[in-house]
BARODREN-208053 format. One record per atom (N, C-alpha, C, O): x, y, z; atom name. Coordinates in pm, whole numbers, always signed. Each point is the difference from the previous one (the first is absolute). Layout:
      px      py      pz  atom
       X       Y       Z    CA
...
END
This chain:
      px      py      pz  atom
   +8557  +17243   -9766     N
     -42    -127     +54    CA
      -6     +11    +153     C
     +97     +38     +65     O
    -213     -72     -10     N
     -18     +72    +147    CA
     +72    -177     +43     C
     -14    -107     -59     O
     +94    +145    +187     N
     +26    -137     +83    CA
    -102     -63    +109     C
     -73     +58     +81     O
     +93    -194    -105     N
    -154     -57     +77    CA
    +130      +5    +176     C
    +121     -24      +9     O
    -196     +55     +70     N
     +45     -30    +135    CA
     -78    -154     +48     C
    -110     -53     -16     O
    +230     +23     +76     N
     -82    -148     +66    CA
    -123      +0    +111     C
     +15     +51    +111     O
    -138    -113    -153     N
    -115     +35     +53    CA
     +16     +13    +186     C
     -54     +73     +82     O
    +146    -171     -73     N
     +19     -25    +154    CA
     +85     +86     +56     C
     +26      +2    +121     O
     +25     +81    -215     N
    +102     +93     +68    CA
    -127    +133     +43     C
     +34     +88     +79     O
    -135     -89    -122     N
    -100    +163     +57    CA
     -82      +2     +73     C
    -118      +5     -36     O
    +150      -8    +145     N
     -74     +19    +159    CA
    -188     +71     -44     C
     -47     +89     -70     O
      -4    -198    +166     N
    -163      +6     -32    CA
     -44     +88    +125     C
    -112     +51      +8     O
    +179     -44     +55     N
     -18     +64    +162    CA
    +139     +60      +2     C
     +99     -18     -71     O
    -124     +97    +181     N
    +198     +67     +81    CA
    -112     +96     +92     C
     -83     +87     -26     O
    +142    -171    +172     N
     -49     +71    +127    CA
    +105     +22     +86     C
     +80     -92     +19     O
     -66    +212     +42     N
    +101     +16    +138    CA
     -80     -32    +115     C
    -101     +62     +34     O
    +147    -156     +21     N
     -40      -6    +110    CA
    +110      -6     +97     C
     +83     -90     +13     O
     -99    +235     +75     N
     +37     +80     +97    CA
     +59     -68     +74     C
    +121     -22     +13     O
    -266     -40     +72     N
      -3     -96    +167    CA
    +130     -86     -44     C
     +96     -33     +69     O
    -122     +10    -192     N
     +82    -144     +10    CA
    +161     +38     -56     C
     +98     -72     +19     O
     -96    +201     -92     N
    +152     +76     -67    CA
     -15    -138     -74     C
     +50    -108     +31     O
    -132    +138    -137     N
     +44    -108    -125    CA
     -86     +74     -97     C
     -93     +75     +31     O
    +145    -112    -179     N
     -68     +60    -123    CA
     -65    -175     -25     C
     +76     -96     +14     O
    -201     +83     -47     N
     -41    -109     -36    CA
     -41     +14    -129     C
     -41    +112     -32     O
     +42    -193     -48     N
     +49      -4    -186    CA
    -117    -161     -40     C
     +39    -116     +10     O
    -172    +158     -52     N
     -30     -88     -68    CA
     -28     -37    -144     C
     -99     +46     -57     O
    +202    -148     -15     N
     -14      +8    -120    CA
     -64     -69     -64     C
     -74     -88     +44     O
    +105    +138    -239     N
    -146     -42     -65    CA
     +49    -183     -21     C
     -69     -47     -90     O
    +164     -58    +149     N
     -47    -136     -22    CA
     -38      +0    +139     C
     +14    -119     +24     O
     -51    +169     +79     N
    -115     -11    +102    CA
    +100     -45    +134     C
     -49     -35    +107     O
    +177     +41    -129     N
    +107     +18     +88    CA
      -4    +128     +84     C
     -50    +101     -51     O
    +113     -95    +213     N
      +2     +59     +93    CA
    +112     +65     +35     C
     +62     -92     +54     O
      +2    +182     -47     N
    +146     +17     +42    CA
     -13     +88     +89     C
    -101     +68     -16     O
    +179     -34    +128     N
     -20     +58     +91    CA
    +200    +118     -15     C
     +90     -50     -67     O
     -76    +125    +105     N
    +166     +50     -18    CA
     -59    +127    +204     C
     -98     +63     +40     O
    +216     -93      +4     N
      -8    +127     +99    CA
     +45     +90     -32     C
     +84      -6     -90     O
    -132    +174    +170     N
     +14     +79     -52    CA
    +162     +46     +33     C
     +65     +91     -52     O
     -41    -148    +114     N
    +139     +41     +86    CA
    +136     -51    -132     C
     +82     +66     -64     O
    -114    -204     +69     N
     +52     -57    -142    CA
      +4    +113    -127     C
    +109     +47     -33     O
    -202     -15     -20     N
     -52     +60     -88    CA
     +73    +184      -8     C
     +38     +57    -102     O
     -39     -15    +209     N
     +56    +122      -5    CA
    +167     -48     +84     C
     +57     +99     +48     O
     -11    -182     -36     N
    +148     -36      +5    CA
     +47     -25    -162     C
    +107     +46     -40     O
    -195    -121     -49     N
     +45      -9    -108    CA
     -42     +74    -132     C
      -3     -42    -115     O
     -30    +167    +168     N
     -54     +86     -54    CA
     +80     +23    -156     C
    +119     +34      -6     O
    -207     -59    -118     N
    +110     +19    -117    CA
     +28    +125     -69     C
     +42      +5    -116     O
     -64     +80    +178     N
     +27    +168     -60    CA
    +164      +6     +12     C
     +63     -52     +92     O
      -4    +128    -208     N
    +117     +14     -40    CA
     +93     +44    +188     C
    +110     -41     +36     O
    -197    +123     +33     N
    +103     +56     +62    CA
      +3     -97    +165     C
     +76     +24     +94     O
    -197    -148    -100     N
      +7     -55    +102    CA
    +106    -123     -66     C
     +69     -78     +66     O
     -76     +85    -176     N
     +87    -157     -67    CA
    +114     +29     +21     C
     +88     -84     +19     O
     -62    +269     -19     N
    +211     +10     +10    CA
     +18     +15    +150     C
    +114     +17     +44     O
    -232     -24     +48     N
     +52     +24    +100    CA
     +42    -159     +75     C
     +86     -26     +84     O
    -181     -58    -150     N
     +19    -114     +14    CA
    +161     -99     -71     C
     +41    -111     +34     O
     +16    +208    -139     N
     +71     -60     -61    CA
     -17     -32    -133     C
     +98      -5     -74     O
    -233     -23     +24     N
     -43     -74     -88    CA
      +3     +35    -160     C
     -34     -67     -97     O
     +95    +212    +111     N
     -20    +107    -138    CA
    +144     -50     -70     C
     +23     +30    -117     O
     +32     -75    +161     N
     +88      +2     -80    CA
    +141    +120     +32     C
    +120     -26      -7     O
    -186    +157     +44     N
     +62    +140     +40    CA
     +75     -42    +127     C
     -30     -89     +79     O
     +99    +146     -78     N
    +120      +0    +156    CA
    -105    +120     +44     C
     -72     +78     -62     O
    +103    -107    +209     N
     -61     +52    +111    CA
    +112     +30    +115     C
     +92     -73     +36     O
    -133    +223     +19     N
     +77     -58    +105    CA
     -27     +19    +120     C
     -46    +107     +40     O
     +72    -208     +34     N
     -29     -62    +115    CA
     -91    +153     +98     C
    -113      +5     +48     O
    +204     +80     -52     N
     +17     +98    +102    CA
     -99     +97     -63     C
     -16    +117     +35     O
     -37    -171    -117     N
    -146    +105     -89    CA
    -117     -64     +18     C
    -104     +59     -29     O
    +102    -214     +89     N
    -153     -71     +35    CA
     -47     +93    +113     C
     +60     +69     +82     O
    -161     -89    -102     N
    -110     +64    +120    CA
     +50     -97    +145     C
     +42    -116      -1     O
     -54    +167     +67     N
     +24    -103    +157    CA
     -69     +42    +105     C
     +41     -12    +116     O
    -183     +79    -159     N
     -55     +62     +65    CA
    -139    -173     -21     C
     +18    -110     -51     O
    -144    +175    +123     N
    -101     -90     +82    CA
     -24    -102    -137     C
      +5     +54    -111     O
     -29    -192    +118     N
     -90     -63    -116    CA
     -71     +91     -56     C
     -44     +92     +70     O
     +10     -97    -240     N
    -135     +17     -43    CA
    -114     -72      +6     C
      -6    -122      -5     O
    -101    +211     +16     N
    -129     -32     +26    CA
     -77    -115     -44     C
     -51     +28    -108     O
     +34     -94    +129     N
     -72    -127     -51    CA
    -167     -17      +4     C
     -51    -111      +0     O
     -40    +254      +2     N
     -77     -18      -5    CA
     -80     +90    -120     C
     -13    +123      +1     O
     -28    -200     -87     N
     -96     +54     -86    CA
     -72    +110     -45     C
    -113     -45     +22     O
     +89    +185     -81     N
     -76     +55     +21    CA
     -90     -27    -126     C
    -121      -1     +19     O
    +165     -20    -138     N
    -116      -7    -104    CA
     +78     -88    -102     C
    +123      +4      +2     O
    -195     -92    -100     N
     +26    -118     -70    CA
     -45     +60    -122     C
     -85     +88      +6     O
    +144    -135    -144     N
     -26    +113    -121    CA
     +60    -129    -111     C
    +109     -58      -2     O
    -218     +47     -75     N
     +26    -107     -91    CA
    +115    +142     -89     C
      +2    +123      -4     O
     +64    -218     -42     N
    +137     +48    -111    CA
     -35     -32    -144     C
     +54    -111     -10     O
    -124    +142    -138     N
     -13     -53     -73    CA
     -95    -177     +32     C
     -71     -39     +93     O
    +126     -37    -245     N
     -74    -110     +82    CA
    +137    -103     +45     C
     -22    -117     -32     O
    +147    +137     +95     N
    +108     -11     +40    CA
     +28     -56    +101     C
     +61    -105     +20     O
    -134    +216     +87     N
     +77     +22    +147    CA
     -72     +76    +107     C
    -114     +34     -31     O
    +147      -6    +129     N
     -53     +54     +89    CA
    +111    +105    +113     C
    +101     -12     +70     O
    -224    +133    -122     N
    +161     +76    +117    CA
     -54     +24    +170     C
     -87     +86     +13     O
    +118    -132     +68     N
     +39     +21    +141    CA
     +18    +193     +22     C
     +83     +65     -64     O
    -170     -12    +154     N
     +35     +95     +28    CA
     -39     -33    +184     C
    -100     -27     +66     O
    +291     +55     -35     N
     +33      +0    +206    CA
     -64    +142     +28     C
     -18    +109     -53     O
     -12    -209    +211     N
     -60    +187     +53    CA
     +85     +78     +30     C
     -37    +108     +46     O
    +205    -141     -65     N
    +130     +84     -19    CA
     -20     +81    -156     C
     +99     +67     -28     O
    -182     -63     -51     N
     -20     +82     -89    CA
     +68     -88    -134     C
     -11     +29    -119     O
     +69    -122    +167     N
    +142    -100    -138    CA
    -116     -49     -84     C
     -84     -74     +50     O
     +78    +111    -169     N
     -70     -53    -101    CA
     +30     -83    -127     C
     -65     -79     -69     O
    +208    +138     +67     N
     +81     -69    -179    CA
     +54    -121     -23     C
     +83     -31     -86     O
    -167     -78    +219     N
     -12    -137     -95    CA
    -112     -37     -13     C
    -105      -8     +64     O
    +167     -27    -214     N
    -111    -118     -94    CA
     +37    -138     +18     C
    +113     -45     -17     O
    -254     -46     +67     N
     +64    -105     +43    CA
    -102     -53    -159     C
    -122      +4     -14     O
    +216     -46     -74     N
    -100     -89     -82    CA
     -82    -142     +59     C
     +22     -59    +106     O
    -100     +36    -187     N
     -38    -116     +20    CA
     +83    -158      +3     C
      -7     -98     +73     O
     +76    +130    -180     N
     +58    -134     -29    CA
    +110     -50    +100     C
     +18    -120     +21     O
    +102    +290     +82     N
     +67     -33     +85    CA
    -111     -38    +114     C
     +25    -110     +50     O
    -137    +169      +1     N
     -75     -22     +66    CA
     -35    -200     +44     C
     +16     -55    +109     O
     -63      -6    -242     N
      -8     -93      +0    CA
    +114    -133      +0     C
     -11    -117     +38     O
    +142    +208    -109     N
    +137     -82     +67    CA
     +45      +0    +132     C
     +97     -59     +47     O
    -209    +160     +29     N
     +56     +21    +154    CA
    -110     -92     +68     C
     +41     -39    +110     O
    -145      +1    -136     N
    -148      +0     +66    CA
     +48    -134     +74     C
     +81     -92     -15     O
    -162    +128     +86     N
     -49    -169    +195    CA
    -124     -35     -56     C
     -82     +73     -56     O
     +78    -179     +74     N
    -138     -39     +42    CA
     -44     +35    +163     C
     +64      +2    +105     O
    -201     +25    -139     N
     -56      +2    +157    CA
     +59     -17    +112     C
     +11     +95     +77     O
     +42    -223     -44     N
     +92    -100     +64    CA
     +91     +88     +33     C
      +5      +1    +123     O
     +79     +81    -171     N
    +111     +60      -9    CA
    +118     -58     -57     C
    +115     +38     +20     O
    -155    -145    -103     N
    +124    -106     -52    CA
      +0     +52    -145     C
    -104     +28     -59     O
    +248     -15      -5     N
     +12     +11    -138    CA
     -81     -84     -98     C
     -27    -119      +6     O
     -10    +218    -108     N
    -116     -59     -89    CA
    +143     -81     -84     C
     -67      -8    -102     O
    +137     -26     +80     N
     +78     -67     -93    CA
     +58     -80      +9     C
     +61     -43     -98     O
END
């Protein structure tokens, strides 16, 4: 039994735009969301940015985080994931998050920059 995904959860558009360091996300009920890219690779959901963040669940320790420069927040290539998600590849080479759609759209702004919710 294949699962129906919610129509509004699958982006009709997905543009980076650079100038502006924002991923712009237009979906199929004809809604706008805008996310920055800076945002976006801070909350990066790959297993090893989530433990560095805390978020895995795994103890970490302190004195093993990187404390070296920010990562890169700029784009090099956009890669649909199945019909799911979308993976982010930084021009730091970091590729192993999948940002699905559906967290995508629990995160999304309107235009405005004001929470869609």
């Amino acid at each position: 039994m294949a699962v129906q995904q919610d129509p509004h959860l699958s982006p009709r558009r997905i543009r980076v735009l650079r100038a502006q360091n924002l991923m712009r996300i237009e979906w199929q009920d004809d809604s706008v969301s805008e996310l920055s890219l800076t945002w976006l690779r801070s909350n990066c959901p790959c297993a090893s940015c989530r433990a560095e963040r805390g978020e895995s669940g795994v103890e970490v320790d302190p004195l093993a985080l990187s404390s070296g420069p920010m990562p890169s927040d700029r784009v090099a290539a956009v890669e649909l994931v199945g019909g799911y998600a979308v993976r982010l590849t930084w021009d730091d080479g970091h590729d192993t998050g999948i940002y699905a759609f559906s967290w995508l759209w629990e995160h999304r702004t309107r235009e405005d920059g004001t929470d869609a919710d």
